[in-house]
C-alpha positions as a Markdown table, in Angstrom:
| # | Residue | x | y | z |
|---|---|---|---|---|
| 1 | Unk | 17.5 | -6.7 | 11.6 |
| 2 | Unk | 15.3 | -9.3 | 12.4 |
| 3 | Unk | 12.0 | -8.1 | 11.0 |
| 4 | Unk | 14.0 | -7.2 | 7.8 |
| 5 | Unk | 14.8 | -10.8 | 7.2 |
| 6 | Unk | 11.9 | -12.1 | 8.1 |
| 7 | Unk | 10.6 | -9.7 | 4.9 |
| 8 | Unk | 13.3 | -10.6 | 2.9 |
| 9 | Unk | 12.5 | -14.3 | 3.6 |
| 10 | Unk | 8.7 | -13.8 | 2.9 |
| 11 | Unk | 9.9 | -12.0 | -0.1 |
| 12 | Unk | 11.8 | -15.3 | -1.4 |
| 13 | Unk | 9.1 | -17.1 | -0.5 |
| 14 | Unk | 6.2 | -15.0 | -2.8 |
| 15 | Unk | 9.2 | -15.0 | -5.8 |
| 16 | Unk | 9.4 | -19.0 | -5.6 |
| 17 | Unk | 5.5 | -19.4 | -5.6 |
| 18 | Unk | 5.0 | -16.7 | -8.6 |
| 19 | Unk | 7.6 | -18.7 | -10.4 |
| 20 | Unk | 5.8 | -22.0 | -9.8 |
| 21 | Unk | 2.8 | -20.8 | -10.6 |
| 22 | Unk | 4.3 | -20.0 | -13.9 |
| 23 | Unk | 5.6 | -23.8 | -14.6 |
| 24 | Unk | 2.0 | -24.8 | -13.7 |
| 25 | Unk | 2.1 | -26.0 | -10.6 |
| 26 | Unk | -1.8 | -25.3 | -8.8 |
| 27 | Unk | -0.4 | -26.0 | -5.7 |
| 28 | Unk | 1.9 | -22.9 | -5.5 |
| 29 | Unk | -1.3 | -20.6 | -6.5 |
| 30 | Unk | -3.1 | -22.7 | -3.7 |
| 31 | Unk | -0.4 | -21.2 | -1.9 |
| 32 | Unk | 0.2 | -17.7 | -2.8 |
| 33 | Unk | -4.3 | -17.5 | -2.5 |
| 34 | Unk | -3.2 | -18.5 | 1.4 |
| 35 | Unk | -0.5 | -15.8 | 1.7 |
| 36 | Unk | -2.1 | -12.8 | 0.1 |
| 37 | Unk | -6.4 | -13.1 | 0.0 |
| 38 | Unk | -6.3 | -11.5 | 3.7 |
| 39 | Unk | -4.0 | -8.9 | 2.8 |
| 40 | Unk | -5.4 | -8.0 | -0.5 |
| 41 | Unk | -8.9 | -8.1 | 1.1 |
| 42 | Unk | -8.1 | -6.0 | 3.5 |
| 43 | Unk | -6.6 | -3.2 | 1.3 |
| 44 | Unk | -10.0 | -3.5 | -0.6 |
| 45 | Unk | -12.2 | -3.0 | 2.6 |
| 46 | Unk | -10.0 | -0.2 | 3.8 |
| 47 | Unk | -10.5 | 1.8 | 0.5 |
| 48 | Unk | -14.5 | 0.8 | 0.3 |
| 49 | Unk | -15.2 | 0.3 | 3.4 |
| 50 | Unk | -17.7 | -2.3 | 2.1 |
| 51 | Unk | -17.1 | -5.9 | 3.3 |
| 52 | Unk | -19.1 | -7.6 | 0.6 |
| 53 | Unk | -17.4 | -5.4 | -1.9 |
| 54 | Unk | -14.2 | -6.1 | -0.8 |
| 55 | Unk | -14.7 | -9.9 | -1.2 |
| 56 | Unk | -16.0 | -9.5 | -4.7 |
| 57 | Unk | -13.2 | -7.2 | -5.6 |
| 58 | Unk | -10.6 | -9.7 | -4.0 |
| 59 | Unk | -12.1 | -12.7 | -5.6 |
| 60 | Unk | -12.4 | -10.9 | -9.0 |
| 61 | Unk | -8.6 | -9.4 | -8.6 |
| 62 | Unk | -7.7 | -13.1 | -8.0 |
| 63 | Unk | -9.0 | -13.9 | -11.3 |
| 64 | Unk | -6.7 | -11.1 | -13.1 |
| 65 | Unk | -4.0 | -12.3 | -11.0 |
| 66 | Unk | -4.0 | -16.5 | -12.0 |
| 67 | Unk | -5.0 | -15.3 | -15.7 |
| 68 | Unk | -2.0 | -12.6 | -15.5 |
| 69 | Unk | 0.6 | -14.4 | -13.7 |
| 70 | Unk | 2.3 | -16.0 | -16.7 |
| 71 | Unk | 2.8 | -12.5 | -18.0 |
| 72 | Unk | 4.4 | -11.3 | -14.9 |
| 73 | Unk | 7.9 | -10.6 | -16.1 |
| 74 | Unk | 9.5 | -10.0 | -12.4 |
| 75 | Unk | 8.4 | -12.2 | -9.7 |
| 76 | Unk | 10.0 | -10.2 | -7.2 |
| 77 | Unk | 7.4 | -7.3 | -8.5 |
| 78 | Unk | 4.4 | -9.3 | -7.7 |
| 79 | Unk | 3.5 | -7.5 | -4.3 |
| 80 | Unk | 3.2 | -4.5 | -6.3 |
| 81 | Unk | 1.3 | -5.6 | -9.2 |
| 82 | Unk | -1.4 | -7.0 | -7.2 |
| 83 | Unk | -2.0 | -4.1 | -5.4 |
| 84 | Unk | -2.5 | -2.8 | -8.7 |
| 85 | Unk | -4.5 | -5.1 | -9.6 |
| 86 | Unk | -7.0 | -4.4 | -6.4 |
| 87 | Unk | -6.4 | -1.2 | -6.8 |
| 88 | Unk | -7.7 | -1.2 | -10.7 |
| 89 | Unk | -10.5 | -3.8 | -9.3 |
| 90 | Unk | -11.7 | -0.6 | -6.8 |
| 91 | Unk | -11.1 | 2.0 | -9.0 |
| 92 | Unk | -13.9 | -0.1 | -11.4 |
| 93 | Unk | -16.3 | -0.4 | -8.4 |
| 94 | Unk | -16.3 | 3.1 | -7.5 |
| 95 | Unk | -17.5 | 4.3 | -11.0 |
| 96 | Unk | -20.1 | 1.0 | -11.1 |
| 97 | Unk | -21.3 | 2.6 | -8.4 |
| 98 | Unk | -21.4 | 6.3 | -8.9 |
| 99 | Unk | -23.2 | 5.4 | -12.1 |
| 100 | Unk | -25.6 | 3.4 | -10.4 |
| 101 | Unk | -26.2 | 6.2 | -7.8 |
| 102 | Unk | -26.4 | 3.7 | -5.1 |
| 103 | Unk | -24.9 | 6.3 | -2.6 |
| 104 | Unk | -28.3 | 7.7 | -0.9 |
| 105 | Unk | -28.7 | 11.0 | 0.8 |
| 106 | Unk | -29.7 | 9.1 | 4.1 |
| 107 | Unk | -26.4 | 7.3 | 4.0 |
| 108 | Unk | -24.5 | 10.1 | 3.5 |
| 109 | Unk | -26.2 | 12.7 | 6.3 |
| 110 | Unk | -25.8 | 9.2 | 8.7 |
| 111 | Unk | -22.3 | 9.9 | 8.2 |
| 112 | Unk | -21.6 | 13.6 | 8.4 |
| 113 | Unk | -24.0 | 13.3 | 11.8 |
| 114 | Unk | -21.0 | 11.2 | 13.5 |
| 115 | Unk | -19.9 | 12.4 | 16.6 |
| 116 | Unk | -16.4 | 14.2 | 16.2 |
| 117 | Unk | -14.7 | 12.4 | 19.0 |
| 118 | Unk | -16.3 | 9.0 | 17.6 |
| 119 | Unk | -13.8 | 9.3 | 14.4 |
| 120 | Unk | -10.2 | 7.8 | 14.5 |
| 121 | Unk | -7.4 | 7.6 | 12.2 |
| 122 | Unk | -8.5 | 5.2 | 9.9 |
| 123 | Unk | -12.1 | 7.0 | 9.8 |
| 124 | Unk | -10.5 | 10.4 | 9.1 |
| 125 | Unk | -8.4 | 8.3 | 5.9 |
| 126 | Unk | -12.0 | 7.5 | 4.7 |
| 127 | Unk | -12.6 | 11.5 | 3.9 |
| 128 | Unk | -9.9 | 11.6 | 1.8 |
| 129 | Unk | -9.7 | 11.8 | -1.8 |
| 130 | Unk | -9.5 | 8.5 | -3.4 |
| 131 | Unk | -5.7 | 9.0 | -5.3 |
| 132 | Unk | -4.7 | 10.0 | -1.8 |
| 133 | Unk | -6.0 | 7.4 | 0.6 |
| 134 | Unk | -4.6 | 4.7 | -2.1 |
| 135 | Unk | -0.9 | 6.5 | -2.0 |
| 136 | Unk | -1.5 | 6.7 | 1.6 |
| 137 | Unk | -2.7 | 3.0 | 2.3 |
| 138 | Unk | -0.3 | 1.9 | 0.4 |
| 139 | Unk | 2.7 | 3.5 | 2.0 |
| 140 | Unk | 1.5 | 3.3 | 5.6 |
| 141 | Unk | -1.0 | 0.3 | 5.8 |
| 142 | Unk | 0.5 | -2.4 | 3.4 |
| 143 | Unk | 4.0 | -0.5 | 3.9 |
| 144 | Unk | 5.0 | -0.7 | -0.1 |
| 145 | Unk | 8.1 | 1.9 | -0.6 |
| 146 | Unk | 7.5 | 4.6 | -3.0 |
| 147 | Unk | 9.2 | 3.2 | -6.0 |
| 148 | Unk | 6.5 | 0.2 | -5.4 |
| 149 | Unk | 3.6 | 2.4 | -5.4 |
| 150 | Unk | 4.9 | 4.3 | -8.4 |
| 151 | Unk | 4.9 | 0.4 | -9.9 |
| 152 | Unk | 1.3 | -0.5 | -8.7 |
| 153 | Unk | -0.2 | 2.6 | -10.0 |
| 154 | Unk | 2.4 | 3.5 | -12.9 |
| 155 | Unk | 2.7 | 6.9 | -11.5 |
| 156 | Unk | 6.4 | 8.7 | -11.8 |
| 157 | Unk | 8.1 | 8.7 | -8.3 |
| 158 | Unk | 7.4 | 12.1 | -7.8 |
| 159 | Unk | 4.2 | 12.1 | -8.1 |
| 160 | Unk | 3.4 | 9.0 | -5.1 |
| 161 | Unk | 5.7 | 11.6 | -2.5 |
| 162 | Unk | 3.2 | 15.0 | -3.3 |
| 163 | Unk | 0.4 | 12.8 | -3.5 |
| 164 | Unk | 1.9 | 11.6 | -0.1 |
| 165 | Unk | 2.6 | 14.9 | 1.1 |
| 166 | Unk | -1.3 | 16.1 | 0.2 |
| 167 | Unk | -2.8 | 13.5 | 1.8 |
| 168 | Unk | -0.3 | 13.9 | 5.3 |
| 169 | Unk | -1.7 | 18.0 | 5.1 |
| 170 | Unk | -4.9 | 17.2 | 4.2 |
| 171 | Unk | -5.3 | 14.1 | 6.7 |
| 172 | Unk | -3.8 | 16.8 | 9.5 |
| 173 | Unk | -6.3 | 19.1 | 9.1 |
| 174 | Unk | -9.5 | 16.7 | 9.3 |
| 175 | Unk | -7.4 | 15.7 | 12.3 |
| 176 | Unk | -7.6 | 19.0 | 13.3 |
| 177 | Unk | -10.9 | 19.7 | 12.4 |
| 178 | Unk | -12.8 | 16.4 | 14.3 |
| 179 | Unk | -10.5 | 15.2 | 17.2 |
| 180 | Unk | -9.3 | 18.3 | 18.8 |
């Protein structure tokens, strides 16, 4: 019971800031910045797995986020939407970089040569389709229910739990496949 009031506490607390931040008040962005650019960060590095693109994809969601927080009908929503925001930030980095074919053939045989038993969990997430690691990290890593992933991504419901589903198979076989 205790960890689910601390949540809803840290809840309040994010629902207060977003409101401030819409009378104007820096301070409460100041604030929010504090309470969210590790988290947000980290959700970016865990679907790149690029440090330097995860800042600039943090820092450049943070601009969406103070230019869009006035628009932000429900405060209470604001976990999901910047997800969504990262999420859309990634999603533009990927195809930036696909188009700019900065994925070599060196980089990519440097990876398949891995060791099996040198690849954990969060390694074998890596190899997953991008629409499923982002369901998955979502669910699991920043612990958003499904109705809030169907929000961040403005999928139906249904879709989040059989993308879910997928990526748990898939996920089990590369398990199965590397680590036993």
């Amino acid at each position: 019971m205790i960890n689910g009031m601390n949540d809803t506490v840290e809840q309040l607390i994010d629902e207060i800031l977003v409101m401030d931040c819409q009378s104007g008040r820096v301070k409460a962005m100041e604030m929010l910045v504090c309470r969210w650019q590790k988290r947000l960060w980290q959700y970016a590095y865990y679907l790149t797995n690029n440090a330097e693109a995860a800042w600039d994809i943090t820092q450049d969601a943070w601009l969406g986020i103070i230019k869009g927080i006035g628009r932000l009908n429900d405060p209470a929503k604001f976990r999901s939407w910047a997800y969504k925001i990262v999420t859309n930030k990634v999603n533009d980095w990927i195809k930036r970089r696909k188009s700019e074919k900065e994925i070599s053939i060196e980089q990519t045989g440097v990876r398949q040569q891995k060791e099996k038993k040198d690849l954990g969990v969060k390694e074998l997430v890596q190899k997953l389709e991008f629409r499923k690691k982002v369901v998955l990290s979502l669910y699991y890593f920043e612990q958003l229910s499904v109705s809030e992933i169907s929000l961040a991504l403005r999928i139906p419901m249904g879709t989040v739990k059989s993308r879910l589903a997928g990526a748990r198979e898939e996920l089990k076989e590369l398990y199965q496949k590397y680590l036993e």
